[in-house]
PDBQT receptor file of N, H, CA, C and O in Angstrom, charges set to zero:
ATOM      1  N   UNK A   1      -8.977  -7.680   4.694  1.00  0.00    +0.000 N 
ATOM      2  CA  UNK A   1      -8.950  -6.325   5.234  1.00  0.00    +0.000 C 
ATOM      3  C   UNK A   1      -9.279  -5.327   4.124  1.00  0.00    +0.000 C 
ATOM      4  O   UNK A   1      -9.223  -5.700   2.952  1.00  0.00    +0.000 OA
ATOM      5  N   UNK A   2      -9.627  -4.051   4.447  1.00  0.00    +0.000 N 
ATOM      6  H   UNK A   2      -9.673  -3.748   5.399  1.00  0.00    +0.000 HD
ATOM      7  CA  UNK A   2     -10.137  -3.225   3.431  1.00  0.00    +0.000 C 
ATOM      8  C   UNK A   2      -8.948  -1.878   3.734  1.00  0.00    +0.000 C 
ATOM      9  O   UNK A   2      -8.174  -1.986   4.685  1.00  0.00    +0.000 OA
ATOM     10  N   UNK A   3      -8.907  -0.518   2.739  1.00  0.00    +0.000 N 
ATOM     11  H   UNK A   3      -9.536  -0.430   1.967  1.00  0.00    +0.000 HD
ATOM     12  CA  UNK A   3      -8.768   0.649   3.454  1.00  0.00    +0.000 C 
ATOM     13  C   UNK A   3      -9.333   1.757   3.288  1.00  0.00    +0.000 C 
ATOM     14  O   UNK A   3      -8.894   2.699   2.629  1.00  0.00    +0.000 OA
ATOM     15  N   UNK A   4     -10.378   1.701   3.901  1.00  0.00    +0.000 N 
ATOM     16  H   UNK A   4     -10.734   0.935   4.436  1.00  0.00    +0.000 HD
ATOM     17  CA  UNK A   4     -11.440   2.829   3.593  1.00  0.00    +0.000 C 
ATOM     18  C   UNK A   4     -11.411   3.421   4.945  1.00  0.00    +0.000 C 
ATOM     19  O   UNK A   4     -12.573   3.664   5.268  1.00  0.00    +0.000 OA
ATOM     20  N   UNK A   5     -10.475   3.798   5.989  1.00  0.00    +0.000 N 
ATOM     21  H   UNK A   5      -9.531   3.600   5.727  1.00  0.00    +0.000 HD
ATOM     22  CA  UNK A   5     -10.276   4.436   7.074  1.00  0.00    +0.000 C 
ATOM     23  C   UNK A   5     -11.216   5.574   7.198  1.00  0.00    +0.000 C 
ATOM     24  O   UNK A   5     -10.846   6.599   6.626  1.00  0.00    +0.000 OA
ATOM     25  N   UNK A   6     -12.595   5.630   7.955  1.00  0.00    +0.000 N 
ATOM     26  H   UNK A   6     -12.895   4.797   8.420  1.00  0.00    +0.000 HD
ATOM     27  CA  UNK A   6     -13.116   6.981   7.878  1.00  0.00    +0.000 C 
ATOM     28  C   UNK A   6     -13.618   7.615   7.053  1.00  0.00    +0.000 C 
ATOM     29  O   UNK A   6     -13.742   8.835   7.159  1.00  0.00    +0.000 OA
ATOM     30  N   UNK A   7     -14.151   6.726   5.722  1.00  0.00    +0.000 N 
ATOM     31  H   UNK A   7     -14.051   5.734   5.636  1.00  0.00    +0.000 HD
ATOM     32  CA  UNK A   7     -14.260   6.907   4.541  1.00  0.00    +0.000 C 
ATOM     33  C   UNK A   7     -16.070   6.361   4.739  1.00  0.00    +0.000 C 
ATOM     34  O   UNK A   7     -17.053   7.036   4.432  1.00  0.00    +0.000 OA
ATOM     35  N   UNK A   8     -16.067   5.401   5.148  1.00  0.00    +0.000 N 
ATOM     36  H   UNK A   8     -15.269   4.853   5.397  1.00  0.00    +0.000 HD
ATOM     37  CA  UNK A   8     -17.880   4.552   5.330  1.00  0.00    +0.000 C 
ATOM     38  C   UNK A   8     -17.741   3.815   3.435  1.00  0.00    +0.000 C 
ATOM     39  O   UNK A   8     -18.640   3.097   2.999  1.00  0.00    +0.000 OA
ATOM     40  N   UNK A   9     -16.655   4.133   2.689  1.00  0.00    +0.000 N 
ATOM     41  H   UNK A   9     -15.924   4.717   3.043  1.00  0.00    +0.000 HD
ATOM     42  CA  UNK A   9     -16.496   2.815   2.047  1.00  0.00    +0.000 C 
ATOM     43  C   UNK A   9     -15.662   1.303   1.807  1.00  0.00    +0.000 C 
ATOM     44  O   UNK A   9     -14.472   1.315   2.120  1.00  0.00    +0.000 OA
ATOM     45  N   UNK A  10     -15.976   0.597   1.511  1.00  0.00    +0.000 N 
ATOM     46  H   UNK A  10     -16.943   0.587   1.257  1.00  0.00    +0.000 HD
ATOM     47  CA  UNK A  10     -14.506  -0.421   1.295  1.00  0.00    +0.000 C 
ATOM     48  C   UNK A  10     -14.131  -0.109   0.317  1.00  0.00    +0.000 C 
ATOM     49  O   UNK A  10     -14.821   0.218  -0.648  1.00  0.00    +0.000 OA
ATOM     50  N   UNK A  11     -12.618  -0.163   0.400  1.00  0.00    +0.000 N 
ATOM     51  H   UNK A  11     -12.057  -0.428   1.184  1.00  0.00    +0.000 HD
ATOM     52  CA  UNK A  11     -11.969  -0.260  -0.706  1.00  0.00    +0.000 C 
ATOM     53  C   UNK A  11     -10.848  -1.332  -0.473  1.00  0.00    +0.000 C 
ATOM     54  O   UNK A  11     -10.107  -1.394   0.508  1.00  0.00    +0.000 OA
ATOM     55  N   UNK A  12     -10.866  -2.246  -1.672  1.00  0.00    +0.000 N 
ATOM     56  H   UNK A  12     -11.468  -2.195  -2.469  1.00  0.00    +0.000 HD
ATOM     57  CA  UNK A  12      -9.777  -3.542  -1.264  1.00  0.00    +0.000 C 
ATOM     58  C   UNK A  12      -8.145  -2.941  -1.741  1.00  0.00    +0.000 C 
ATOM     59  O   UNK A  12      -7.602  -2.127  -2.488  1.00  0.00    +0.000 OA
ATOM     60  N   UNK A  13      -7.931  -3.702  -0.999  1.00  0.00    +0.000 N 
ATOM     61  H   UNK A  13      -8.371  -4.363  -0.392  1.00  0.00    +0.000 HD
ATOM     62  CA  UNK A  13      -6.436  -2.889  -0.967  1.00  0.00    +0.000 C 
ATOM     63  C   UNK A  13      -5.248  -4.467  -1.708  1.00  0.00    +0.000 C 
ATOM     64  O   UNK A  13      -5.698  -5.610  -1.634  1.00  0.00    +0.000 OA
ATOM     65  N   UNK A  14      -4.085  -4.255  -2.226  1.00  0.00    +0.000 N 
ATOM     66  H   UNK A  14      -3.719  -3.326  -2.287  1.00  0.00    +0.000 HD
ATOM     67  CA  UNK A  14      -3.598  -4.940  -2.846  1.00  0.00    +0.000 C 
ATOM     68  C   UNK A  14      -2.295  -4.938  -2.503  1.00  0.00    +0.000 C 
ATOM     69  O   UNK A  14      -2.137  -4.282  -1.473  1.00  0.00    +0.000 OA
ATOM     70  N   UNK A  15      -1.379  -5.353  -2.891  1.00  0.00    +0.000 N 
ATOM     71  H   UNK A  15      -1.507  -5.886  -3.727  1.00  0.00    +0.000 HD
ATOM     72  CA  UNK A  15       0.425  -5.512  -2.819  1.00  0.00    +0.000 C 
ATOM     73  C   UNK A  15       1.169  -4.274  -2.858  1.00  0.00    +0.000 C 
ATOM     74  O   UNK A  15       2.272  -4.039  -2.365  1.00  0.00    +0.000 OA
ATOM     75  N   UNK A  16       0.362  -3.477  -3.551  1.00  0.00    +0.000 N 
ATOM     76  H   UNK A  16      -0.534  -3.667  -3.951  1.00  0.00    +0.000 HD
ATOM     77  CA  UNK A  16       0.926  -2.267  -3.741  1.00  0.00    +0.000 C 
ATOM     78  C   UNK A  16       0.247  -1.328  -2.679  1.00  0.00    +0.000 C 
ATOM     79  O   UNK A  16       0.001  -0.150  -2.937  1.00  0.00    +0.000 OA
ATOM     80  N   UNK A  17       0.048  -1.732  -1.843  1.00  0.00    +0.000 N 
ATOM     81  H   UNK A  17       0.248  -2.689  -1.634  1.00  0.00    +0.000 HD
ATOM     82  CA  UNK A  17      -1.068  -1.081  -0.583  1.00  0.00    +0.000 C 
ATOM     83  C   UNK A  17       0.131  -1.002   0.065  1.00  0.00    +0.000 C 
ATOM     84  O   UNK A  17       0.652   0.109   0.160  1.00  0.00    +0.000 OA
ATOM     85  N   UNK A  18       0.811  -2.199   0.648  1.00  0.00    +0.000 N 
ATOM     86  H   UNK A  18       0.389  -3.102   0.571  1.00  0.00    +0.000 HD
ATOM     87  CA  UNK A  18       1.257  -2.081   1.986  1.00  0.00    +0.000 C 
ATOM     88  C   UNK A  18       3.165  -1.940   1.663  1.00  0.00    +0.000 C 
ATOM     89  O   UNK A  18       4.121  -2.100   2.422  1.00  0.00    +0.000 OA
ATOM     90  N   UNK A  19       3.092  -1.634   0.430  1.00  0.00    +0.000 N 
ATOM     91  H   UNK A  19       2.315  -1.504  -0.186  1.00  0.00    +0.000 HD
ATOM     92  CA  UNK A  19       4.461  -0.912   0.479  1.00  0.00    +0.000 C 
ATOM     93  C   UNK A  19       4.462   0.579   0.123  1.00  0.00    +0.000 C 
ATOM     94  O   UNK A  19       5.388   1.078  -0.516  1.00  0.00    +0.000 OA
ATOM     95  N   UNK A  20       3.300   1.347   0.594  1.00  0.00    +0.000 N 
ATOM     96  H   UNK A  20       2.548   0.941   1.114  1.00  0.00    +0.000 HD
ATOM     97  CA  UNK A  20       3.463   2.488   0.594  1.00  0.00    +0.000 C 
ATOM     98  C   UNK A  20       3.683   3.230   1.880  1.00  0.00    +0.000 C 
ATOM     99  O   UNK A  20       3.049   2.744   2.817  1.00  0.00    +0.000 OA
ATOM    100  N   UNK A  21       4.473   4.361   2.194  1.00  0.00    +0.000 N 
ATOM    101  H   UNK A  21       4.988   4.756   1.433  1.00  0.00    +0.000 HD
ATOM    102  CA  UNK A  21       4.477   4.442   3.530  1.00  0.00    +0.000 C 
ATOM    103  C   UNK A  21       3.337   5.221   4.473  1.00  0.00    +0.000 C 
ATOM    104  O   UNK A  21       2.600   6.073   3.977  1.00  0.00    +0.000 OA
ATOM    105  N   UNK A  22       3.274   4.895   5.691  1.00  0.00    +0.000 N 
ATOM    106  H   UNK A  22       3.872   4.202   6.095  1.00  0.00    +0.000 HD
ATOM    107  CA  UNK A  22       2.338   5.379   6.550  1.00  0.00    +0.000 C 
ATOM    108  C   UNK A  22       2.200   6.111   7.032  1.00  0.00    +0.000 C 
ATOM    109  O   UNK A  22       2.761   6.077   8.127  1.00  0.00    +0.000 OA
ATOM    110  N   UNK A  23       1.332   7.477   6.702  1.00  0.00    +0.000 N 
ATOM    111  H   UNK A  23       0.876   7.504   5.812  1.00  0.00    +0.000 HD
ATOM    112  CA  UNK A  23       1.544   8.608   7.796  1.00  0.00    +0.000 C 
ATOM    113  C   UNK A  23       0.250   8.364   8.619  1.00  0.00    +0.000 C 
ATOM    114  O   UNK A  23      -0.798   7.997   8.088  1.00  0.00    +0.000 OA
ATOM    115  N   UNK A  24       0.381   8.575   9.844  1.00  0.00    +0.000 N 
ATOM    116  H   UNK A  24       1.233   8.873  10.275  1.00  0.00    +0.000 HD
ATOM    117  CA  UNK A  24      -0.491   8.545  10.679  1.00  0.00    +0.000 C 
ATOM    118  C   UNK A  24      -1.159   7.118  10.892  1.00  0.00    +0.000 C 
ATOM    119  O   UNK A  24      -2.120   7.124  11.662  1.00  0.00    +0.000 OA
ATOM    120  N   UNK A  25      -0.935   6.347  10.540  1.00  0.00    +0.000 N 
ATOM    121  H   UNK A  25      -0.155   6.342   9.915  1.00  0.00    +0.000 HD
ATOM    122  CA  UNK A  25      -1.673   5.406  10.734  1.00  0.00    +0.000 C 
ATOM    123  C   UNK A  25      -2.664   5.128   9.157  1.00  0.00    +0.000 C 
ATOM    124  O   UNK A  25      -3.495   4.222   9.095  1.00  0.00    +0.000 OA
ATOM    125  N   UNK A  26      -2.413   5.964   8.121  1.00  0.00    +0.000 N 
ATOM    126  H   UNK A  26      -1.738   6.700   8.171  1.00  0.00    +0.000 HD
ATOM    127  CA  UNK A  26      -2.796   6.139   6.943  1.00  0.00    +0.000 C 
ATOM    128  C   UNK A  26      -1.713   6.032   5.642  1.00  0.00    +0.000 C 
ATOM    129  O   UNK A  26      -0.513   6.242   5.816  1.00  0.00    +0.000 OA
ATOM    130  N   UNK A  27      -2.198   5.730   4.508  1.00  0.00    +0.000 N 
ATOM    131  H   UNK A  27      -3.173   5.559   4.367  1.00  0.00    +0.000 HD
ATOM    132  CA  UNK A  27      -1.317   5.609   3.241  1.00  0.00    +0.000 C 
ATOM    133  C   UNK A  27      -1.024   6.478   2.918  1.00  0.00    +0.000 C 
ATOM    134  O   UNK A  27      -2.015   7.208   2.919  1.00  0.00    +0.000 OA
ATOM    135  N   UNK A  28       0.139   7.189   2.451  1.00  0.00    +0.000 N 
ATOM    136  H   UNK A  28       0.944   6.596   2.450  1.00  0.00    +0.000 HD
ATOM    137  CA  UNK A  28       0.417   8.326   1.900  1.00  0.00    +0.000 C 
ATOM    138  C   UNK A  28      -0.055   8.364   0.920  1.00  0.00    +0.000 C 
ATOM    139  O   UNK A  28      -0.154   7.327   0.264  1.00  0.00    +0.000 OA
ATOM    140  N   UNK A  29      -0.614   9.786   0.353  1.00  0.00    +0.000 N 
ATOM    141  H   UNK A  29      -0.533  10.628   0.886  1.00  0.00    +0.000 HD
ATOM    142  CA  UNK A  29      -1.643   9.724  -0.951  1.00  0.00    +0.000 C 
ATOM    143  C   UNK A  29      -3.005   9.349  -0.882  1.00  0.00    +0.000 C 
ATOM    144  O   UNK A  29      -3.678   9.588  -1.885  1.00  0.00    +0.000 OA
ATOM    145  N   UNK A  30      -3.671   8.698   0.290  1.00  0.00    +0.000 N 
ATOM    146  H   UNK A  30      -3.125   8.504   1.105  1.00  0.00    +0.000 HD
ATOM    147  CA  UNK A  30      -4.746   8.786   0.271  1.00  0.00    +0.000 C 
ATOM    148  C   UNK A  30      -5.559  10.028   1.057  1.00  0.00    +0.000 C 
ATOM    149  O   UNK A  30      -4.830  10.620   1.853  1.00  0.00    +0.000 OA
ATOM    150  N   UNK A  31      -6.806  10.484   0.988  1.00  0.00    +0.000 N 
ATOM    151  H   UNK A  31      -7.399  10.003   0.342  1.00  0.00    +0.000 HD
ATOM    152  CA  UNK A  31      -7.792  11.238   1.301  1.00  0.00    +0.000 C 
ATOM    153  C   UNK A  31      -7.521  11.432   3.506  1.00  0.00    +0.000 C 
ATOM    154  O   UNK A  31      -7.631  10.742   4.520  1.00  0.00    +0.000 OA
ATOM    155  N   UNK A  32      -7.187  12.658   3.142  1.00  0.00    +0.000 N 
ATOM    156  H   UNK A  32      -7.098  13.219   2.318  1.00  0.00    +0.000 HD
ATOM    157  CA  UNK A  32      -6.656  12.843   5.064  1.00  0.00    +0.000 C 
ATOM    158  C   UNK A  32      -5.069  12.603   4.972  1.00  0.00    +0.000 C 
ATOM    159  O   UNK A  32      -4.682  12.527   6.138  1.00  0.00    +0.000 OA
ATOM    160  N   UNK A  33      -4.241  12.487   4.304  1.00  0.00    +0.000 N 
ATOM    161  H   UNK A  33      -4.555  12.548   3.357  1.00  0.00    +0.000 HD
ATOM    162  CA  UNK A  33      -2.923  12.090   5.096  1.00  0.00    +0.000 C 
ATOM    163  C   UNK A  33      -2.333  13.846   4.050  1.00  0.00    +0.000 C 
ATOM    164  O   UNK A  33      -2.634  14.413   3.000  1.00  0.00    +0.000 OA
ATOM    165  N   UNK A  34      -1.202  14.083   5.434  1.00  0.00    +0.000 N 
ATOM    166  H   UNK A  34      -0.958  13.622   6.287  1.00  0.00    +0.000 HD
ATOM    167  CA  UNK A  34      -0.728  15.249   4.709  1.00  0.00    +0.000 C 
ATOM    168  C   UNK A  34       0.986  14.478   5.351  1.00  0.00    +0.000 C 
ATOM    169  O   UNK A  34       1.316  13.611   6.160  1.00  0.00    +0.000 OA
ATOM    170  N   UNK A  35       1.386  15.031   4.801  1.00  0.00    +0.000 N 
ATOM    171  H   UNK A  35       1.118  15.735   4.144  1.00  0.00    +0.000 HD
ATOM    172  CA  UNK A  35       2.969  14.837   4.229  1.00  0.00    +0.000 C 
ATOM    173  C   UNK A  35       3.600  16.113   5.400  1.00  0.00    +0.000 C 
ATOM    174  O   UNK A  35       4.348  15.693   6.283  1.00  0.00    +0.000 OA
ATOM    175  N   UNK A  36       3.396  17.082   5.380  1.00  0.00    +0.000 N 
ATOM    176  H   UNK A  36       2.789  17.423   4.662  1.00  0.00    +0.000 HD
ATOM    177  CA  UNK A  36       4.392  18.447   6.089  1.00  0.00    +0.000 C 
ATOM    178  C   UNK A  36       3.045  19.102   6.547  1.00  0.00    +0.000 C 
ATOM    179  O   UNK A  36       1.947  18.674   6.194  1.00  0.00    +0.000 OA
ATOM    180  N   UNK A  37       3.248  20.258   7.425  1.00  0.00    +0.000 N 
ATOM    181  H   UNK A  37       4.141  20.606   7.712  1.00  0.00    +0.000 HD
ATOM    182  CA  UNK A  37       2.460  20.931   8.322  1.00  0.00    +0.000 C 
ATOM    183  C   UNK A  37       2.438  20.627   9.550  1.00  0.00    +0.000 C 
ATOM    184  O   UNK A  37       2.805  19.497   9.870  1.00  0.00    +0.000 OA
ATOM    185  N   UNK A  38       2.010  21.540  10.528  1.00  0.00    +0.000 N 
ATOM    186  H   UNK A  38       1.712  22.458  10.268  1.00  0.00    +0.000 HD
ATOM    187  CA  UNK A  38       1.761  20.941  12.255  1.00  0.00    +0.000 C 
ATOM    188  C   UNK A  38       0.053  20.488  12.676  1.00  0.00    +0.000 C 
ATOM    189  O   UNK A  38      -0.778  21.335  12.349  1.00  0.00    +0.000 OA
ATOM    190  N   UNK A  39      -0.306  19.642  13.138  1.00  0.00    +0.000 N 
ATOM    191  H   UNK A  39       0.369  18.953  13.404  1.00  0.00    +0.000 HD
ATOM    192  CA  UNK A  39      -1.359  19.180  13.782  1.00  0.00    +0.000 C 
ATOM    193  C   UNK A  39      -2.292  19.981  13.996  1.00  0.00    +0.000 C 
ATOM    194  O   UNK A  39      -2.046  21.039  14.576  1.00  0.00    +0.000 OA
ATOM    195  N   UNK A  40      -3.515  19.683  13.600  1.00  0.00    +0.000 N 
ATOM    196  H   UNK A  40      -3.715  18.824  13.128  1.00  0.00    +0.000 HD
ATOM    197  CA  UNK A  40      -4.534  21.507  13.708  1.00  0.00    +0.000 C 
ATOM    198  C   UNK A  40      -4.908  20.479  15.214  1.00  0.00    +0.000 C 
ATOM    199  O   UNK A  40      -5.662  20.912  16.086  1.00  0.00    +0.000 OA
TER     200      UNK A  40
């Protein structure tokens, strides 16, 4: 599996991938995920 969600690149993802938590269906800290605010 990769996580380049919406991105059009791969990026391989590792151990330290999937213990980060998920906002949205996304990694926290990556490109698109916001932490606080309301839904535009």
């Amino acid at each position: 599996m990769y996580a380049g969600k919406h991105t059009g690149q791969s990026v391989l993802v590792d151990r330290s991938h999937a213990t980060r938590p998920s906002v949205n269906g996304r990694r926290a800290g990556r490109p698109g995920t916001r932490t606080l605010g309301a839904a535009a």
